[in-house]
C-alpha positions in Angstrom: 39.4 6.1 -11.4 36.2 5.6 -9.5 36.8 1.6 -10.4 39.8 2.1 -8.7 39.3 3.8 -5.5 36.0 1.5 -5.0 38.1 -1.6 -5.0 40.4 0.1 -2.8 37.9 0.7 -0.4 36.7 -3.0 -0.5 40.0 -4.4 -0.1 40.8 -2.0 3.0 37.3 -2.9 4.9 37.5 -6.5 4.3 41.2 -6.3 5.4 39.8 -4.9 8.6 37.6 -7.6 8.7 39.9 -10.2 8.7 42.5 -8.9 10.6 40.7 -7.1 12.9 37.8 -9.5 13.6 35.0 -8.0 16.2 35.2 -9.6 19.6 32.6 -11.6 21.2 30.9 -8.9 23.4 30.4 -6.5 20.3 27.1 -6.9 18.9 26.7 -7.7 15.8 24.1 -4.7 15.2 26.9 -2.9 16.2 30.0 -3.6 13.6 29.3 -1.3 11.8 30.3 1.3 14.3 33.2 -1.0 15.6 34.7 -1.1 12.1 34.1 2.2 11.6 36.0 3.7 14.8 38.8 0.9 14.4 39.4 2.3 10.7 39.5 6.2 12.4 41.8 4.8 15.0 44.3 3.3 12.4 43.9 6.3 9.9 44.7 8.6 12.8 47.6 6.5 13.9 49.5 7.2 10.4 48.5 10.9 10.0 50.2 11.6 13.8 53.2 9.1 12.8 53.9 11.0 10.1 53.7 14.7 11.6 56.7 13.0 14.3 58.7 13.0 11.6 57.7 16.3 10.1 57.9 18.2 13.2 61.2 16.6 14.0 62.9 17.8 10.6 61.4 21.3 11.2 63.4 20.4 14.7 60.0 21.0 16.5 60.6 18.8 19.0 57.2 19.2 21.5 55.0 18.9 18.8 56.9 15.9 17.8 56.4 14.5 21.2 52.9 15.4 21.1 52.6 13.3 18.3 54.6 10.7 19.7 52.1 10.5 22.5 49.3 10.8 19.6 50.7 7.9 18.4 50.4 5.7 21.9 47.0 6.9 22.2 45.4 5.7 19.1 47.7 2.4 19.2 45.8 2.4 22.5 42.2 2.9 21.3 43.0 -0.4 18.8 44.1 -2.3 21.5 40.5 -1.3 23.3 38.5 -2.0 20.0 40.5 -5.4 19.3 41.0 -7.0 22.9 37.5 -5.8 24.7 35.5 -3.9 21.9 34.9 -1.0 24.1 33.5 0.8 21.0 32.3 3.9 23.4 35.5 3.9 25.4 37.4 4.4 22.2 35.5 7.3 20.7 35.4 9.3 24.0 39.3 8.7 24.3 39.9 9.5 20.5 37.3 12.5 20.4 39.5 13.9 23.6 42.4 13.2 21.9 41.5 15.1 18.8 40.2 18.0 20.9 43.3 18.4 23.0 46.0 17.8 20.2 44.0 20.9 18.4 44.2 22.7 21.8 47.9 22.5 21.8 48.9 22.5 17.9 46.8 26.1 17.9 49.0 26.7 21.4 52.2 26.4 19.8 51.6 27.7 16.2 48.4 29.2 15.9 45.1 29.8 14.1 46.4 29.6 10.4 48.1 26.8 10.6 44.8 25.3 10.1 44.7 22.2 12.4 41.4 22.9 14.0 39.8 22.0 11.2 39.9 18.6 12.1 37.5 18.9 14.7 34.7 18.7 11.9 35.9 15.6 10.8 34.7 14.3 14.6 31.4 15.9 14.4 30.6 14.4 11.0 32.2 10.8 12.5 29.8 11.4 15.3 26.5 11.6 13.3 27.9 8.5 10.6 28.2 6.3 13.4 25.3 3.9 14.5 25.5 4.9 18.0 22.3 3.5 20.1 21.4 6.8 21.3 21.7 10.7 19.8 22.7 11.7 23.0 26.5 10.8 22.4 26.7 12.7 18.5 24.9 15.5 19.9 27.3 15.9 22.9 30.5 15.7 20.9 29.2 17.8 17.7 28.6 20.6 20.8 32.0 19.7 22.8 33.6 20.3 19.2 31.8 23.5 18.7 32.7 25.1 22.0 36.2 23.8 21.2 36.3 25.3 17.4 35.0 28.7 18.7 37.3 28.6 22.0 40.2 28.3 19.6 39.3 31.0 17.1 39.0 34.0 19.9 41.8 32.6 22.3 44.1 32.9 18.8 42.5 36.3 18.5 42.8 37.7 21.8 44.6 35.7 24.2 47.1 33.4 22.8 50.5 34.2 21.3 51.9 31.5 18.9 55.2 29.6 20.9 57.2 28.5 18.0 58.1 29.9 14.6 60.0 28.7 11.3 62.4 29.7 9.5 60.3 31.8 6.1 57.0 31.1 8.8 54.8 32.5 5.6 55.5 29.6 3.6 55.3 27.0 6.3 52.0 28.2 7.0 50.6 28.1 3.8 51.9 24.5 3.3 50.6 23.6 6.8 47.2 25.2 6.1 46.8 23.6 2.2 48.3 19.9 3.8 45.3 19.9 6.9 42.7 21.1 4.6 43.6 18.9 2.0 43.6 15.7 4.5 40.3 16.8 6.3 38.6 17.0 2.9 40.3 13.9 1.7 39.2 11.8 5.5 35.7 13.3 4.9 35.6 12.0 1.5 36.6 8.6 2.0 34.2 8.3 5.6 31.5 9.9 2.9 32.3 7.2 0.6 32.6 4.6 3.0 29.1 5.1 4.5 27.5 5.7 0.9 28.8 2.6 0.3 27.7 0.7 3.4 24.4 2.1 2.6 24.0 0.8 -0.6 24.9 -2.3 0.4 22.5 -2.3 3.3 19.6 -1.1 1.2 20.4 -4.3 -1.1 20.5 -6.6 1.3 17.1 -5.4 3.3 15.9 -5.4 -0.6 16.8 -8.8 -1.0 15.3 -9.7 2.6 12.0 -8.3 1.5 12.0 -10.3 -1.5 12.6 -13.5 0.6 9.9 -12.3 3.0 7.6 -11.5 0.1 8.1 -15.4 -1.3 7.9 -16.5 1.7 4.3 -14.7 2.5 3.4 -15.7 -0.8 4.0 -19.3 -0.1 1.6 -19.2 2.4 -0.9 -16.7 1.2 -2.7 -15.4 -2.3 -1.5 -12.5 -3.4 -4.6 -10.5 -3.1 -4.5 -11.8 0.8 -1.3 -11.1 1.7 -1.9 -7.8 0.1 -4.7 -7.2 2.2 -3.1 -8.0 5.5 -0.3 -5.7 4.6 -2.4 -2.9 3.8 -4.9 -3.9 6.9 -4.3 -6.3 9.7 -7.5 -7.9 10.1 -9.7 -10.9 10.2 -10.7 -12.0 6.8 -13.5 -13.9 5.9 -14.9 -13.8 1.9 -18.0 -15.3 1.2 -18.1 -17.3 -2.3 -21.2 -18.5 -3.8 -19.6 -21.1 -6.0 -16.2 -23.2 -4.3 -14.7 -26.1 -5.6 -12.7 -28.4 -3.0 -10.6 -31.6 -3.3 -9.5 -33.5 -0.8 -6.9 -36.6 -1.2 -5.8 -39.0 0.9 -2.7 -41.4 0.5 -3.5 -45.4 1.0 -1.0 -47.7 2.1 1.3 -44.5 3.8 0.3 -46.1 7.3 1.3 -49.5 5.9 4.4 -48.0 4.6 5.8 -46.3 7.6 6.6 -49.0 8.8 8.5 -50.4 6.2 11.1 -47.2 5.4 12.8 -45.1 7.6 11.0 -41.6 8.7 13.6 -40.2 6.5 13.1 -42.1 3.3 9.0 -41.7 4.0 9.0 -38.2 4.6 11.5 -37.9 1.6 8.5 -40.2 -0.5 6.0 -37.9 0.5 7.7 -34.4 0.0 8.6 -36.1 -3.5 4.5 -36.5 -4.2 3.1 -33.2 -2.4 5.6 -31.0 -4.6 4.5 -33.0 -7.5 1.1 -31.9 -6.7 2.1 -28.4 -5.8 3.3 -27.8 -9.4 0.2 -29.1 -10.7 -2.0 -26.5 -8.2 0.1 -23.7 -9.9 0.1 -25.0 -13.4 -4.3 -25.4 -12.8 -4.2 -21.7 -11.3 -5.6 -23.3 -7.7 -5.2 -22.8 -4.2 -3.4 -25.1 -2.3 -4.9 -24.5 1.1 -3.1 -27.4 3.4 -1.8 -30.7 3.9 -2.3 -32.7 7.0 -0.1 -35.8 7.4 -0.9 -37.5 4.0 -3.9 -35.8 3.2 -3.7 -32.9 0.5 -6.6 -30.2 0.0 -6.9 -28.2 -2.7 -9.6 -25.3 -3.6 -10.5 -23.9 -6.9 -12.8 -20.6 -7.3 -11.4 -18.5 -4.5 -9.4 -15.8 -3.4 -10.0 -14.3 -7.3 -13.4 -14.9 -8.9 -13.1 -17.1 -11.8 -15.3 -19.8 -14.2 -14.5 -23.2 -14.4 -13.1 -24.0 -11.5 -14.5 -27.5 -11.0 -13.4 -28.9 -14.5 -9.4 -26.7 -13.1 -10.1 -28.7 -10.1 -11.1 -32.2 -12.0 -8.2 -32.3 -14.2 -6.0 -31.9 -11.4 -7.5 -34.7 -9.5 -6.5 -36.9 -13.1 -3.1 -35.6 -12.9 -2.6 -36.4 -9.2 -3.4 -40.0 -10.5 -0.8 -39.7 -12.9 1.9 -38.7 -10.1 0.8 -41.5 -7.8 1.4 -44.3 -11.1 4.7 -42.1 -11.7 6.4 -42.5 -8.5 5.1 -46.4 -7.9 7.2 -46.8 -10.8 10.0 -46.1 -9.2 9.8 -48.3 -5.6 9.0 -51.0 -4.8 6.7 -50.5 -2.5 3.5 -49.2 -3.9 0.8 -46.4 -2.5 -2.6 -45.8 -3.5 -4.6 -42.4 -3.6 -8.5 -41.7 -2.8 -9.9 -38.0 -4.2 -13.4 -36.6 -3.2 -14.6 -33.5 -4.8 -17.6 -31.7 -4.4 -18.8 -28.0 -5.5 -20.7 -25.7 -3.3 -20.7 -22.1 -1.1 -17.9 -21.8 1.1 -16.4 -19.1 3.1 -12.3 -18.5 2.8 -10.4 -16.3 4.4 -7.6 -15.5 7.0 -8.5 -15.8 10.9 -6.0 -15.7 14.6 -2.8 -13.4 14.4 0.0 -16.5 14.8 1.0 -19.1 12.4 -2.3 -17.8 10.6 -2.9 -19.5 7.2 -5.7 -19.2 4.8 -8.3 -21.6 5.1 -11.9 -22.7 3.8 -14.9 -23.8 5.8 -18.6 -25.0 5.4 -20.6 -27.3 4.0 -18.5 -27.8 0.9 -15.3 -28.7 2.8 -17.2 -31.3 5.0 -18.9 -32.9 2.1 -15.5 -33.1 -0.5 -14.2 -34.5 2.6 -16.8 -37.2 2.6 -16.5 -37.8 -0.7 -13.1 -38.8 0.0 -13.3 -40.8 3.0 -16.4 -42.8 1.1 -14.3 -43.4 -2.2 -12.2 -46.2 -2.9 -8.3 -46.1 -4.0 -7.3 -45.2 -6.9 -10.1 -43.5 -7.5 -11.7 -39.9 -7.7 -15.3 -39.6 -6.3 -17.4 -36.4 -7.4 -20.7 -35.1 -6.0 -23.7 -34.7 -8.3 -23.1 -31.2 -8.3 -19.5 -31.5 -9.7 -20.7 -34.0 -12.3 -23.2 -31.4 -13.5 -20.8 -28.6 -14.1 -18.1 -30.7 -16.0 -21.2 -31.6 -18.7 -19.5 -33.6 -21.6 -16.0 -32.4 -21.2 -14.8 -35.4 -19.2 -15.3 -39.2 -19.1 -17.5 -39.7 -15.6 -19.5 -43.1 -14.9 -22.0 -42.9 -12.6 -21.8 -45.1 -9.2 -24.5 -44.8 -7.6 -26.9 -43.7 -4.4 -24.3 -44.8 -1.4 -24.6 -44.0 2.2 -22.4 -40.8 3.3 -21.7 -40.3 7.3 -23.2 -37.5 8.0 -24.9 -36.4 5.0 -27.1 -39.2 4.6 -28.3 -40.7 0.9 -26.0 -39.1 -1.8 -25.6 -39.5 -5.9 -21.7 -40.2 -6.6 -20.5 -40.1 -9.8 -16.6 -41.8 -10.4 -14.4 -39.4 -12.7 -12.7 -41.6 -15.1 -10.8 -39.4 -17.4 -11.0 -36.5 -19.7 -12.9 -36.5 -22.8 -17.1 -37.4 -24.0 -19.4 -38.9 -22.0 -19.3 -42.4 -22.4 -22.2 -42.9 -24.8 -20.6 -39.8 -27.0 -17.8 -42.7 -27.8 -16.8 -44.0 -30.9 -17.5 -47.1 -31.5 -15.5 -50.1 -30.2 -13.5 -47.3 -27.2 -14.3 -48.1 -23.9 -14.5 -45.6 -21.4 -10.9 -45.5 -20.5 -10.1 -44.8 -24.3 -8.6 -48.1 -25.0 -10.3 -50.3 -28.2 -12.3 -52.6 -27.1 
C-alpha cells in the first residue's frame, strides 16, 4: 500500500512539473515553494468544486456560491503561479481565502460543522514552505490563531447558525467526520510530500559531498584535506627524508606544431593519466604538472620506508608508457627523469586555488637532475643510488657539471634487478644475453 501511494505521489509532482513548469522569474531555490503552493491551489480547487455541488443538493445555495467564488479564486491563484510566479501573492490571496470561507461557513452553519479546522492545515503549509524569511509563517500561524479562537467564542456567544437541514444532527455529524477526515488526509499527504522532498534532498547534498570529497581528494592527501577541514590554516610539514621526480617530455615542442592543439593535448592527457595510475598503484604523490613536465614525490604527507626505490620503479614504468604510446603514432616523443632524495618541506600555503606543494633543496636539485639528463633516460643523484643498494640495475655516469649546484656524482637507472657485476654470466645490463 505504501508502494502504491509513493508512486502516486511521484507521478502527481512530476505531473506538476511538466505541466506546470516554473516561469522564468521564479528562482530556482525557490521551486520547491512554487510547487508546493501550486499543488495547495489545485487541491483546494477540487475540494470547493465539490462542496458546489454538495451544498447545491442540500439546496444551500449561498454556500454553493461561496464556493463557486472559492472556485474562481483558487483558478486565480494558478493563473498567478503559472503566468508570473507570484509565489507570495498567491499564498496571501489563498491564506485569506481560507480564513474568510471559515468566517462564513461557521456564519451560516456553525461551530460543529467542523470547517475551521482547516485553518491548521495553513499554519502547518506556512512552516513546510521555504519561505526566505520567518516573518511570513509566523504572521499567518498568528492570523490563523486569532481567526480559530475568534470563531470558537463568536459560535459561543455571538453568532446564531443561518441555515439548517433537514435531520440537522446527522448532517452535522457527516459534515464534521468528512472535514476532519480531509484535514487529516491534506496534512498527511503535505507530511508525506515534504518527508519525501527531504529525503530526496538529503541524497542529493549526500551525493554532492561525495563529488566534493573526490574532488578535494583529487587535489589533496587525505590526511591534508582532513586537516584543512578540521582547521583552515597554513600547512607546512617538515620531512627529513623526501624523494622527488621530475619528468620532462622531449620532442612535445617539436610536436606542437605538427598536430592540432586538440589531438596534442588529447596525446598528453593520454600519457599524464598513464602516469597518474602508476603514482597511485606506487602509493606516491603526484604534486603537479606544468605544461609537459610531471613531478612526482614519494615519502610525504604519511611517513613511510622505501620511498626512493616506490619512486625509482615508477620512473621505469614511465619509460614503459612513453615506448607504449610511440607505438601507436607516428610521430615519436622522448622523456628525461631526474630524481634525487633529500629534506624537503610539503605542505599547503594561500587560501585560493591552493594546492599542495614541495619546496627546498631537494626539488631544485631532482629538477637539475632532469634538465642535465639526456632522453630516454632516468638520471639519479648519488644519494638515490645509495638507498636503492642492489635492488636495481644503475650504471654509473659520472662527475658532470650541474647549474647551480656545481660538481655532482650521477648515476643512470637502467632497470630493476642486481647490480651489474651481481649478473650472471653472459646478461648484459639491460638483461638481454650477450
Amino acid at each position: 500500500m505504501l508502494t502504491i501511494v509513493q508512486a502516486a505521489v511521484r507521478v502527481v509532482r512530476d505531473t506538476l512539473a511538466v505541466a506546470f513548469s516554473a516561469p522564468r522569474s521564479v528562482d530556482r531555490y525557490d521551486h520547491r515553494t512554487y510547487y508546493s503552493m501550486l499543488m495547495a491551489s489545485l487541491m483546494a480547487l477540487i475540494l470547493h468544486l465539490s462542496w458546489i455541488f454538495i451544498f447545491y443538493g442540500l439546496q444551500c445555495t449561498p454556500l454553493s456560491l461561496i464556493n463557486v467564488a472559492s472556485v474562481l479564486i483558487w483558478s486565480l491563484n494558478i493563473v498567478i503561479l503559472c503566468r508570473w510566479g507570484a509565489v507570495l501573492t498567491a499564498v496571501v490571496i489563498g491564506s485569506t481565502e481560507v480564513v474568510g470561507h471559515q468566517f462564513l461557513a461557521i456564519y451560516y452553519l456553525g461551530w460543529e460543522y467542523g470547517f475551521q479546522y482547516f485553518l491548521l492545515v495553513i499554519v502547518a503549509f506556512a512552516f513546510m514552505m521555504n519561505f526566505k524569511s520567518m516573518l511570513v509563517p509566523i504572521a499567518m500561524f498568528f492570523v490563523c490563531l486569532l481567526s480559530f479562537l475568534g470563531f470558537y467564542y463568536g459560535a459561543q456567544y455571538w453568532l446564531e447558525p443561518h441555515v439548517t437541514f433537514g435531520n440537522s444532527g446527522n448532517v452535522k455529524e457527516v459534515f464534521l467526520i468528512a472535514n476532519v477526515t480531509s484535514v487529516f488526509t491534506i496534512l498527511a499527504i503535505m507530511s508525506y510530500v515534504y518527508s519525501e522532498a527531504a529525503r530526496t534532498a538529503e541524497a542529493k547534498l549526500d551525493l554532492e559531498r561525495q563529488n566534493s570529497e573526490k574532488l578535494l581528494l583529487n587535489i589533496l592527501p587525505v590526511s591534508i584535506a582532513q586537516r584543512l577541514k578540521e582547521e583552515y590554516t597554513i600547512i607546512a610539514d617538515h620531512f627529513e627524508s623526501a624523494t622527488v621526480l621530475f619528468s620532462d617530455i622531449v620532442g612535445f615542442t617539436a610536436l606542437s606544431e605538427k598536430v592540432t592543439p586538440t589531438e596534442l593535448v588529447g596525446r598528453l592527457n593520454r600519457i599524464f593519466s598513464s602516469f597518474d595510475d602508476l603514482v597511485e598503484r606506487h602509493g606516491l604523490e603526484k604534486i603537479k604538472t606544468i605544461g609537459d613536465a610531471y613531478m612526482v614525490a614519494g615519502g610525504f604527507p604519511e611517513l613511510k620506508d622505501g620511498h626512493a626505490q616506490d619512486v625509482s620503479k615508477m620512473a621505469l614504468d614511465m619509460l614503459d608508457v612513453i615506448s607504449s604510446c610511440n607505438r601507436e603514432t607516428d610521430d615519436p616523443v622522448s622523456i628525461r627523469i631526474g630524481i634525487h632524495t633529500g629534506p624537503a618541506v610539503a605542505g599547503v600555503i594561500g587560501f585560493k586555488k591552493f594546492a599542495y606543494d614541495v619546496w627546498g633543496d631537494t626539488v631544485n636539485t631532482a629538477s637539475r637532475m632532469e634538465s642535465s639528463g639526456l632522453p630516454g633516460r632516468i638520471q639519479i643523484s648519488e644519494q638515490v643510488a645509495k638507498l636503492l643498494g642492489d635492488d636495481f640495475v644503475i650504471e654509473e655516469r659520472g662527475t658532470i657539471d650541474v647549474k647551480g649546484k656545481g660538481r655532482m656524482k650521477t648515476y643512470w637507472l637502467v632497470g630493476h634487478g642486481p647490480t651489474p657485476h651481481e649478473l650472471p654470466p653472459g646478461i648484459n645490463a639491460n638483461g638481454y644475453q650477450q
